[in-house]
VOGU-3710 file (C-alpha; in Angstrom, 3 decimals, decimal comma):
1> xxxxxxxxxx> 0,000/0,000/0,000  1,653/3,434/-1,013  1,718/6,362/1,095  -0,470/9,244/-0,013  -1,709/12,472/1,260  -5,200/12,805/2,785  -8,011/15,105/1,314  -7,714/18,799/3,568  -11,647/17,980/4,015  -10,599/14,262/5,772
11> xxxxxxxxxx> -7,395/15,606/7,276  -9,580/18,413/9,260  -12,506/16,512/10,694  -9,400/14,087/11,928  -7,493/17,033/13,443  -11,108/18,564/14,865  -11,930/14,938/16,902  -8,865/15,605/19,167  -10,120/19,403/20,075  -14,026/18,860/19,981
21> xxxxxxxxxx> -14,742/15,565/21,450  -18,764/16,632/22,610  -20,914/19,442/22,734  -19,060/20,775/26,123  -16,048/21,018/24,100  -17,297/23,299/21,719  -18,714/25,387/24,712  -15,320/25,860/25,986  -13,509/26,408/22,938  -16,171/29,084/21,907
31> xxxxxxxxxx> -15,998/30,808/25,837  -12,546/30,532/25,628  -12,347/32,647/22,916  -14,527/34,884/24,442  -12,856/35,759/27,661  -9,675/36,554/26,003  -11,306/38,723/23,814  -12,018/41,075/26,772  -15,829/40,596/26,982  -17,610/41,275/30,016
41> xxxxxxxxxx> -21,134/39,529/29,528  -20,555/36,362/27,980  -24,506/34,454/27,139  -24,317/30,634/26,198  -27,874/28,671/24,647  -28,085/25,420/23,792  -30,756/23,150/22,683  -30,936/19,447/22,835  -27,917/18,543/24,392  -25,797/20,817/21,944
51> xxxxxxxxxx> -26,786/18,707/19,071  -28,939/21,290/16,849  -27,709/24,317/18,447  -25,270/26,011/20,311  -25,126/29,772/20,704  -22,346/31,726/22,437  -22,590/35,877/22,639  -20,214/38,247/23,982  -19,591/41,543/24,488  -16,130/41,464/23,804
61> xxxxxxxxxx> -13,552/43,650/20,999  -14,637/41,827/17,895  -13,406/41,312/14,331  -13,038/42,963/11,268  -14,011/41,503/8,052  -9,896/40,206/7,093  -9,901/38,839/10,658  -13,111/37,169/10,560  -12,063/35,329/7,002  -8,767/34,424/8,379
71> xxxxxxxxxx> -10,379/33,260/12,193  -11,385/30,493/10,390  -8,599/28,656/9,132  -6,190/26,504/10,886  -3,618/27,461/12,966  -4,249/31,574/12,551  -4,410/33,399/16,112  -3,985/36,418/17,144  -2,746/35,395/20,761  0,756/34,957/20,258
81> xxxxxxxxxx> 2,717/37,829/20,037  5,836/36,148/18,818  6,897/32,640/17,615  7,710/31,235/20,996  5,149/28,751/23,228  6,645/30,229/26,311  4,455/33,457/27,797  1,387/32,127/27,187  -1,112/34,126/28,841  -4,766/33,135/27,328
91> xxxxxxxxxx> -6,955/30,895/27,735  -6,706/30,029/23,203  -3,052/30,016/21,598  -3,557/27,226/18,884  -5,516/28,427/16,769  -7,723/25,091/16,172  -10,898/25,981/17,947  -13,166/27,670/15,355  -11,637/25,400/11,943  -11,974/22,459/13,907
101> xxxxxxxxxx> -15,834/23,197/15,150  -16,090/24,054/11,659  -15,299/21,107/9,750  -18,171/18,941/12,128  -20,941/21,518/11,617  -22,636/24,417/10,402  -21,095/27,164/11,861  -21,892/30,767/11,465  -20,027/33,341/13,281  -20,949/37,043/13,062
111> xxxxxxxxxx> -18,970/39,822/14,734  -18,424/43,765/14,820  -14,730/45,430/15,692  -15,402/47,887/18,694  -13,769/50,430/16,172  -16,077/49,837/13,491  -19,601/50,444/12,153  -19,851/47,351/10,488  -20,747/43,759/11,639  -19,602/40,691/8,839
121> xxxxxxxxxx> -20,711/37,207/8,769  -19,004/34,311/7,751  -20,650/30,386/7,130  -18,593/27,427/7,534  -20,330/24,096/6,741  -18,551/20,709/7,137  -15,560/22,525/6,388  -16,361/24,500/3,530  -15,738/28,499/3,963  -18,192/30,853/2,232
131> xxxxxxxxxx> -17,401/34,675/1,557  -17,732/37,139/4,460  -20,887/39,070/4,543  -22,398/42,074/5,808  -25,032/41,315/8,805  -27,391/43,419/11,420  -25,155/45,375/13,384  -24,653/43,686/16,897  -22,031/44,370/19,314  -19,060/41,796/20,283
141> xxxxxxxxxx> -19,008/38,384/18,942  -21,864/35,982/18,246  -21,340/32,101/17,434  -24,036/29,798/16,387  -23,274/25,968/15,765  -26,038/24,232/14,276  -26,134/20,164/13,206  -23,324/19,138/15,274  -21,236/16,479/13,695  -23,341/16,320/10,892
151> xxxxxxxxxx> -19,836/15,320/8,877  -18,883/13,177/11,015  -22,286/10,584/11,547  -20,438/8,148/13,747  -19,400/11,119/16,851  -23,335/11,062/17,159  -23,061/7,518/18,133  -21,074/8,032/21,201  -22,652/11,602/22,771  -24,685/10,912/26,031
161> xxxxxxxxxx> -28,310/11,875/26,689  -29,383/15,721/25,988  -29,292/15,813/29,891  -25,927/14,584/30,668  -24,683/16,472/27,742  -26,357/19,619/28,765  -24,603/18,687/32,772  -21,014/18,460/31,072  -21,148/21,681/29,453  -22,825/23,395/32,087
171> xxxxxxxxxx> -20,132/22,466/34,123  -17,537/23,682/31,965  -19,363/27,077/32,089  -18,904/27,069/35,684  -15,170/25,973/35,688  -14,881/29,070/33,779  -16,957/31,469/35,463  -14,843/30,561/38,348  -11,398/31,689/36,572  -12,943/34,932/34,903
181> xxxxxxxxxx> -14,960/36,364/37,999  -14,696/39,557/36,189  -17,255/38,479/33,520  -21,038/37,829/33,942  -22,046/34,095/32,685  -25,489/32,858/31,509  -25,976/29,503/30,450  -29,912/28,452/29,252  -30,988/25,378/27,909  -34,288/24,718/26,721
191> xxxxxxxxxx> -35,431/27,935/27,755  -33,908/26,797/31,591  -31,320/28,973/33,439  -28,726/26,911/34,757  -26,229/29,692/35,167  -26,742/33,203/36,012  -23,999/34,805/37,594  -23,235/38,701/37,313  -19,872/40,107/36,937  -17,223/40,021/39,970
201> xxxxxxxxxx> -14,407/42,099/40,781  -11,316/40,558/39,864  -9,816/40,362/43,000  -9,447/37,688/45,875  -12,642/39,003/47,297  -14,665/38,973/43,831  -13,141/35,169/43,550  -15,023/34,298/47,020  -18,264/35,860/46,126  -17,962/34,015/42,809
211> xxxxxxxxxx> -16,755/30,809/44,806  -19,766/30,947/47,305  -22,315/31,185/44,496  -21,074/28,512/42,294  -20,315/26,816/45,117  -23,708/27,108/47,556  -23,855/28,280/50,915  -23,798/25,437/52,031  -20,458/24,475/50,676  -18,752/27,376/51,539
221> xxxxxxxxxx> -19,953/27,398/55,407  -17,694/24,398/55,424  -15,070/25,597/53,586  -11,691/27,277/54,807  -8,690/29,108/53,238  -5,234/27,369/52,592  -2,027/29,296/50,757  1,172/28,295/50,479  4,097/27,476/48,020  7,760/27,991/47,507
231> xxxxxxxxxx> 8,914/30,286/44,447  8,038/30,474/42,003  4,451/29,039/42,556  1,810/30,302/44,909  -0,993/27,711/45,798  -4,019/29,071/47,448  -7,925/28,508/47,569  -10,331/26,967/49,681  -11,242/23,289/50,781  -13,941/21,847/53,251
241> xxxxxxxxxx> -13,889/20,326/56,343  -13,220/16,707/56,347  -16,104/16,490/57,975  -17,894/17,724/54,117  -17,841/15,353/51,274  -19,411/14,018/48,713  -19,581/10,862/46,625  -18,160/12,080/43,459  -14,958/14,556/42,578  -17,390/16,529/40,653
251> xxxxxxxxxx> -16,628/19,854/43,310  -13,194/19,811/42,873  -12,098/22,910/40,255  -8,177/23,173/39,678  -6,986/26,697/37,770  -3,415/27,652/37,110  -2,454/30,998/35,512  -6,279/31,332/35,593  -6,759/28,414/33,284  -9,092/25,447/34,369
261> xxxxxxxxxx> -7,473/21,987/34,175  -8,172/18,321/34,648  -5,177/17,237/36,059  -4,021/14,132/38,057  -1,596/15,226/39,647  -3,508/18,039/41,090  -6,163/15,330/42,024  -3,315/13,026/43,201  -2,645/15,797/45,460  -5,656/16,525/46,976
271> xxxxxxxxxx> -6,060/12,617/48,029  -2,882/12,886/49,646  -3,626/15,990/51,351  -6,974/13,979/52,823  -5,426/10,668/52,746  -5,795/9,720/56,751  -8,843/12,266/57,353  -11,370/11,159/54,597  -12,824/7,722/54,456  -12,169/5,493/50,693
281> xxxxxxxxxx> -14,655/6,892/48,095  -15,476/10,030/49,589  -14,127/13,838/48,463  -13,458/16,957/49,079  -14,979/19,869/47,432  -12,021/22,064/47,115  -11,002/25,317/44,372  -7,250/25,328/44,024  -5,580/28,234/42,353  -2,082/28,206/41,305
291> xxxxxxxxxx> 0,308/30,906/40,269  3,736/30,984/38,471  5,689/32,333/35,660  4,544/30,744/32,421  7,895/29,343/31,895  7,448/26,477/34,441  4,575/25,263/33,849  3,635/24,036/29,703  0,522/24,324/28,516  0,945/23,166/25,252
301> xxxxxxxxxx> 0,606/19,256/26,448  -2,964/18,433/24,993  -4,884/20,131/22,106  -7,830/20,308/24,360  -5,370/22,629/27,031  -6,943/20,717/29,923  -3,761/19,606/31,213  -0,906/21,009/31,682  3,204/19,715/32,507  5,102/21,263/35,797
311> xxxxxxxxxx> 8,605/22,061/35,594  8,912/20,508/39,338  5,771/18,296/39,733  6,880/17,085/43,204  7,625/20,921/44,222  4,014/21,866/43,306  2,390/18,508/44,886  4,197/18,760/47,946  3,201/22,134/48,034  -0,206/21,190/48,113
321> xxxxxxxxxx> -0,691/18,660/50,703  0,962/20,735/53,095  -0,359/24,159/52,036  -4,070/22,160/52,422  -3,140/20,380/55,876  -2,303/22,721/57,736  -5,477/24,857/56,792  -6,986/21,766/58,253  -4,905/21,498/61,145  -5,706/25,094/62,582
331> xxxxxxxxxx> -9,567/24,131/61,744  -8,909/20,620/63,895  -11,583/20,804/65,641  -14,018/22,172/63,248  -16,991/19,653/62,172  -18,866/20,069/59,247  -21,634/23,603/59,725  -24,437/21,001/58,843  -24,109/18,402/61,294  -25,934/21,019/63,745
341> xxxxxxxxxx> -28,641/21,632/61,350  -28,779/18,069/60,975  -28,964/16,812/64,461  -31,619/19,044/65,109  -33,742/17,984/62,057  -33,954/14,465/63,631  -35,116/15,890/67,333  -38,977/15,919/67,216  -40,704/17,012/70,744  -42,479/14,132/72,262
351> xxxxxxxxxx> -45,914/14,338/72,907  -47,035/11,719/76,446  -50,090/10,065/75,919  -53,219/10,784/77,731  -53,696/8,946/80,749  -56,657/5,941/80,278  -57,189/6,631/84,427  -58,522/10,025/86,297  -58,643/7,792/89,072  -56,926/9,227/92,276
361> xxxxxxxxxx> -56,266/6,165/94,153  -54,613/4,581/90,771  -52,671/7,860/90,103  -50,997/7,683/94,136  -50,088/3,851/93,693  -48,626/4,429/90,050  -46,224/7,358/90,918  -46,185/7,778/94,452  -47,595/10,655/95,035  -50,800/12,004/95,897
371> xxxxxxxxxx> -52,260/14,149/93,163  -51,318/17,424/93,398  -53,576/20,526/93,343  -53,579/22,497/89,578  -51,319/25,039/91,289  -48,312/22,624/92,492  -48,222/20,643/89,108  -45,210/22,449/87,470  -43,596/22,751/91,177  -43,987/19,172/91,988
381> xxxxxxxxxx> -43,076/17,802/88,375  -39,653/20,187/88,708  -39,350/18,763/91,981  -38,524/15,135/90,908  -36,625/16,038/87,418  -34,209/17,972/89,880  -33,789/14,924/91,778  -33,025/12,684/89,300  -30,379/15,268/87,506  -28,792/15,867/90,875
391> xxxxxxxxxx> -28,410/11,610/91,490  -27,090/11,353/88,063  -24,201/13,859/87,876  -23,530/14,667/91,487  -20,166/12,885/91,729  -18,813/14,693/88,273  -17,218/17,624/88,863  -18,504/20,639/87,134  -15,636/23,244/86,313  -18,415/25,684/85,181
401> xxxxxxxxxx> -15,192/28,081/84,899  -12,976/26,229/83,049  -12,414/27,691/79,538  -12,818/24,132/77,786  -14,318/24,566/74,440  -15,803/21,130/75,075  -16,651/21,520/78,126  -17,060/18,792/81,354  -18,058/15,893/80,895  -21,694/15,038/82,336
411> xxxxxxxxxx> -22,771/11,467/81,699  -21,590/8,362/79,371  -24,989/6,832/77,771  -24,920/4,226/75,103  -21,949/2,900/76,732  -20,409/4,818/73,613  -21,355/8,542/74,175  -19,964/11,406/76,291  -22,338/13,938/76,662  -20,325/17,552/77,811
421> xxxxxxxxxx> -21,578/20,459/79,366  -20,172/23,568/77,619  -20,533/27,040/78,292  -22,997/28,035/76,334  -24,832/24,820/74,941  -23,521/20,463/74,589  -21,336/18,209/73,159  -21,874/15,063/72,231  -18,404/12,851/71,546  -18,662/9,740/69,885
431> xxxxxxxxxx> -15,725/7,795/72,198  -14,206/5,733/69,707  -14,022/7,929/66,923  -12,416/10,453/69,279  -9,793/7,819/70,550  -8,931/6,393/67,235  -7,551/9,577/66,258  -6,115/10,903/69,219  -3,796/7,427/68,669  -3,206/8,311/65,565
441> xxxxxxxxxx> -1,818/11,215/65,954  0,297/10,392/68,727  1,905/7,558/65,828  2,372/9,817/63,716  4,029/12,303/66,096  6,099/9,657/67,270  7,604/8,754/63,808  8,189/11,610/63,325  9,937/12,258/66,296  11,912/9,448/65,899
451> xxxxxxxxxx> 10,827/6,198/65,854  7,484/4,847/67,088  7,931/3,531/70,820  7,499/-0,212/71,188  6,662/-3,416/73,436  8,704/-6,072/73,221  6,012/-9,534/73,990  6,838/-11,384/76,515  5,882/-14,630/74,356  6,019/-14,010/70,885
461> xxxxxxxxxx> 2,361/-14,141/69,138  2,560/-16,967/66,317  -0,756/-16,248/63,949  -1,853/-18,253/60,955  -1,905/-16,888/57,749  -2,656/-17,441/54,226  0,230/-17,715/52,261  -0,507/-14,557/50,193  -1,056/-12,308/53,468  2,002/-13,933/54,563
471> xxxxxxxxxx> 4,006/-13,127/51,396  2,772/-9,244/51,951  3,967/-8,648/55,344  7,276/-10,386/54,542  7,582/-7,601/52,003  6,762/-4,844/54,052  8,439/-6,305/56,826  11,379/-3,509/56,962  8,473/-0,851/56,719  6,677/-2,523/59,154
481> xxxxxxxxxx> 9,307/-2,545/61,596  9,806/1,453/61,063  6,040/1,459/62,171  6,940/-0,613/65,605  5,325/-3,755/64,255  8,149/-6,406/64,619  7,466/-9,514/62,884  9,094/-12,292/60,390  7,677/-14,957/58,591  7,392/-18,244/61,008
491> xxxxxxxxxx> 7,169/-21,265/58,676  4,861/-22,012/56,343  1,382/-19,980/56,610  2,434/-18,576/60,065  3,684/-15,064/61,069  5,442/-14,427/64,641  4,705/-11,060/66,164  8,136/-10,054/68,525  6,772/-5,936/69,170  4,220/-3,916/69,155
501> xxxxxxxxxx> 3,719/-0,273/69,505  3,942/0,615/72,851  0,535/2,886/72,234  -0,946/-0,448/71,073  -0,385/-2,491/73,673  -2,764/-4,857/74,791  -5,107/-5,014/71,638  -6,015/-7,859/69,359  -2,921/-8,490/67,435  -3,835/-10,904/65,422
511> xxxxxxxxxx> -6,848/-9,455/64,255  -4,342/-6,864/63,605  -1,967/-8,247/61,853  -4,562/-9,757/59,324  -5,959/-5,819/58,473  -2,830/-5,086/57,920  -2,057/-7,583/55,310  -5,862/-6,618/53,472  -4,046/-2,944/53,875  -1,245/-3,637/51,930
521> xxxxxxxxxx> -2,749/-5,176/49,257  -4,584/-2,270/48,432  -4,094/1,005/46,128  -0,445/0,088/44,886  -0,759/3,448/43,412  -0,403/5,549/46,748  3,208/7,123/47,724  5,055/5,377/50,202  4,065/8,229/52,643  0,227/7,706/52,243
531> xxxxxxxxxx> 0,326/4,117/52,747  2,666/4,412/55,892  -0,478/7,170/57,214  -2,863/4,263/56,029  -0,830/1,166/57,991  -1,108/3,701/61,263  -4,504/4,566/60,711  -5,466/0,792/60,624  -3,121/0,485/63,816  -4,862/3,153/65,785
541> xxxxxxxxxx> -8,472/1,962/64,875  -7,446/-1,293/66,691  -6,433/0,109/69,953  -9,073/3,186/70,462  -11,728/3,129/73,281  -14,292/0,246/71,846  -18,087/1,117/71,950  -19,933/-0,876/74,675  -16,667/0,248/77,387  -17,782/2,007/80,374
551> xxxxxxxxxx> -15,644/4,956/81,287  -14,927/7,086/84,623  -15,865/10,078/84,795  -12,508/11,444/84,799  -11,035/9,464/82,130  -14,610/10,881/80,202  -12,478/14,163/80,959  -9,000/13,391/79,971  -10,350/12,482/76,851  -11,975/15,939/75,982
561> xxxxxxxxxx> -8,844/17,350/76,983  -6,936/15,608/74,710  -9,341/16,296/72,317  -8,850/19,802/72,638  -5,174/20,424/72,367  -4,763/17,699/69,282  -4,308/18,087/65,215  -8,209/17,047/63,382  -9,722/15,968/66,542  -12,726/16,708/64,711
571> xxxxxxxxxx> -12,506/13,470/62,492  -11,664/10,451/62,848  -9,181/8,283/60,599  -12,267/7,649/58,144  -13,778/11,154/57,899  -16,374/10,509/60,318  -17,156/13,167/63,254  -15,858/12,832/66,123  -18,343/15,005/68,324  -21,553/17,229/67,557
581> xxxxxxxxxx> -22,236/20,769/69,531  -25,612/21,781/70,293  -25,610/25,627/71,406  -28,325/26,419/74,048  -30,465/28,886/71,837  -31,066/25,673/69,481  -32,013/23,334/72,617  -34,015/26,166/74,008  -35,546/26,461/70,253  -36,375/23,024/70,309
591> xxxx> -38,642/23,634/73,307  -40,358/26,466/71,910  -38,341/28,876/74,644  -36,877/31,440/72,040
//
């Protein structure tokens, strides 16, 4: 078979499949173009998923009838100043977008310089250019795409529902709005608003406001700041409370230079950053924004620009995790806004049923007491609540002035539930949640100390094993060791346990040993780092307070203190609370008082 050159018509609709791979693409191409164009009001319409029509309108400079004729063919931009594919600074640079959405539809684009009278047309169908025309004057840029991959049958094929395709490019629009706060966004579909958001200032502040109403309020009530970086990069944005998550990834926005990005290494990062404070499958909402000079960080990596290439990916990733935890570490014991909200949605005033008997003799042997005159009843009902709370509580001591945010402990119930007496309102701590990371971190602050404190057993602990489990922990049995779990194979199937962390002491070591053998057969992927955080985590969850254990009221105590002074006492290992804090206005609410 001899080589030969393909048709330009062919060659095109090949070139446009790697820059407009669904309606959404052509979205951001098309807003792309837009923002850097200097428009301030950018309007978006679609109709059936993108397929018969797509309609993007800006305000922005415009183009004059030789620009418009040249805007679309290949490769001709007017966003690089020079030859070089180092300072780029907008969002477009390759000059693809408008041929390429070209050559799969019927594309009409109509525009008016800001120095000019005149507005031109221009028609491009399946790749075929007419002659520029004059049009109805209209101000900015306006681009229609009608019969979407028309020329290309077989893309049709593959496109979602009108819904889900509508979803993706609506969320493009917002990944956008969020980098160009300084432009108002509109986004209808089927006559439905979807996005409506006015223009920002284009400062930090402007960024929040947009943030919080892309976001929800919701959201951003759980969200807090993080910045950091070395030079050249500055990383900064916000992130929720571990305590706030969601199923999916899908509130997780990543900019740099202002451009929005898919990355995973930014999404490596951000697992990291929550590895030992988030349980498996659950994430973060989070809007990271980073800054450097264009000339370490390439751009040029994909024709779709959603990734991008760091000069120093470990600089920027590091950067990241630590720039993100310690946000989190200052917010430690911060729980999610909601979980008040929550627990009070579930309390429902309980109405006692009517008494069947009026019968006085019956009413004295049931209670006690001798029926009480209409003007004693609240006196005589207070009277035995106050004895009850007084028999209850009277040997805990109650440190009214001691400024503990969480207060002094009152009462255990559940045999798994502290329930604190603050200041102004209570806390309720869920024991073993609490404990399991209080060990945690006192691992973790141990390795990093030096090493992790250990227990040498008096008789070595020989557990069976399967021979794969066994194979694993003979692997990781120099990491292991680092980690103050001592062991070495012991035949065939067997392990023998010699130490133990000296925090662990006295737990169930084989049961142990066997999680941490399902441990290290998981997510290969992870850095060395994030599995050592995931081997601790699975230690500590072994050795914290059980539910069902009955504690005294000072070690009730010792555990709020503990609480207070250590890093993400909030959460537990898997993301779960660790306490809940009813204020007194929402109790007294609850009783109809305020």
């Amino acid at each position: 078979m001899k080589i030969r050159r393909l048709p330009e018509g062919i060659a095109n609709r090949i070139a446009a499949g790697e820059v407009i791979e669904r309606p959404a693409s052509v979205v951001k191409e098309l807003a792309e173009n837009a923002v850097d164009a200097g428009a301030r009001q950018i309007d978006i319409a679609f109709r059936d998923g993108g397929r018969s029509l797509i309609r993007v309108s800006d305000d922005g400079e415009g183009m004059e009838r030789d620009e418009l004729d040249l805007a679309v063919e290949r490769h001709a931009t007017s966003k690089l100043a020079d030859d070089e594919l180092i300072e780029i600074k907008t969002l477009g640079f390759r000059g693809e977008a408008l041929p390429s959405i070209g050559s799969v539809s019927r594309l009409t684009l109509t525009s008016r310089a800001r120095a000019e009278n005149d507005s031109w047309k221009i028609d491009v169908s399946g790749g075929r250019k007419a002659e520029p025309m004059p049009s109805a004057r209209i101000d900015g840029t306006v681009v229609e795409v009608r019969d979407l991959f028309f020329a290309v049958p077989a893309r049709l094929k593959f496109l979602k529902s009108p819904r889900a395709e509508t979803a993706e490019a609506a969320d493009v629009v917002r990944r956008l709005a969020l980098s160009a706060p300084q432009v108002g966004w509109s986004f209808t579909s089927e006559e439905r608003v979807l996005v409506d958001l006015p223009p920002e200032s284009a400062d930090e502040k402007g960024r929040r406001r947009r943030i919080e109403r892309i976001m929800g309020e919701e959201v951003f009530a759980n969200m807090v700041d993080f910045e950091g970086g070395k030079e050249p990069f500055r990383i900064w944005g916000l992130a929720t409370l571990p305590t706030y998550h969601r199923a999916q990834a899908g509130l997780q926005f990543f900019f740099v230079n202002g451009r929005p990005v898919r990355d995973k290494l930014l999404a490596g990062a951000i697992r990291g950053a929550y590895a030992d404070l988030l349980m498996r499958g659950r994430f973060p909402a989070v809007c990271l924004f980073i800054e450097c000079p264009s000339a370490f960080v390439d751009v040029n990596v994909h024709p779709a620009k959603a990734e991008v290439r760091f000069r120093d990916s470990a600089l920027v990733r590091g950067a990241i995790v630590s720039s993100i935890r310690e946000a989190l570490g200052k917010s430690s014991r911060k729980t999610a806004a909601g979980l008040t909200s929550a627990t009070l949605g579930v309390l429902r005033p309980i109405v006692p049923p009517r008494p069947r008997y009026n019968n006085d003799a019956f009413e004295t042997a049931l209670t006690g007491f001798a029926p009480a005159s209409p003007g004693m009843a609240e006196e005589q009902a207070a009277f035995v609540m106050d004895n009850v709370a007084s028999a209850r509580v009277a040997d805990i001591p109650l440190a009214a002035d001691a400024p503990h945010p969480l207060g002094a402990a009152r009462t255990q119930f559940h045999e798994n539930y502290i329930l604190a007496q603050t200041q102004d309102g209570i806390v309720i701590v869920d024991q073993h949640a609490a404990h399991e990371r209080l060990v945690y971190e006192r691992l973790k602050a141990e390795r990093a100390g030096k090493r992790i404190a250990t227990q040498p057993l008096l008789i070595p602990d020989v557990i069976d094993l399967d021979a794969v489990s066994v194979e694993r922990l003979a692997q990781a049995q120099e990491l292991l060791a680092e980690l103050g779990l001592v062991l070495e194979p012991f035949g065939d199937g067997s392990i023998v346990v010699r130490e133990v962390p000296a925090a662990l002491s006295g737990g169930n070591i084989a049961r142990l040993v066997r999680d941490v053998a399902d441990d290290l057969g998981e997510d290969s992927s992870a850095t060395v780092e994030e599995r050592v955080n995931h081997l601790l985590a699975t230690m500590a969850c072994h050795h914290s307070v059980r539910s069902g254990r009955q504690l005294r009221p000072e070690e009730m105590n010792a555990l709020l203190r503990q609480m207070e002074v250590t890093p993400n006492s909030g959460q537990c290992n898997h993301g779960r609370p660790t306490y809940i804090e009813l204020k007194l206005s929402d109790i007294e609410r609850l009783f109809g008082r305020s």
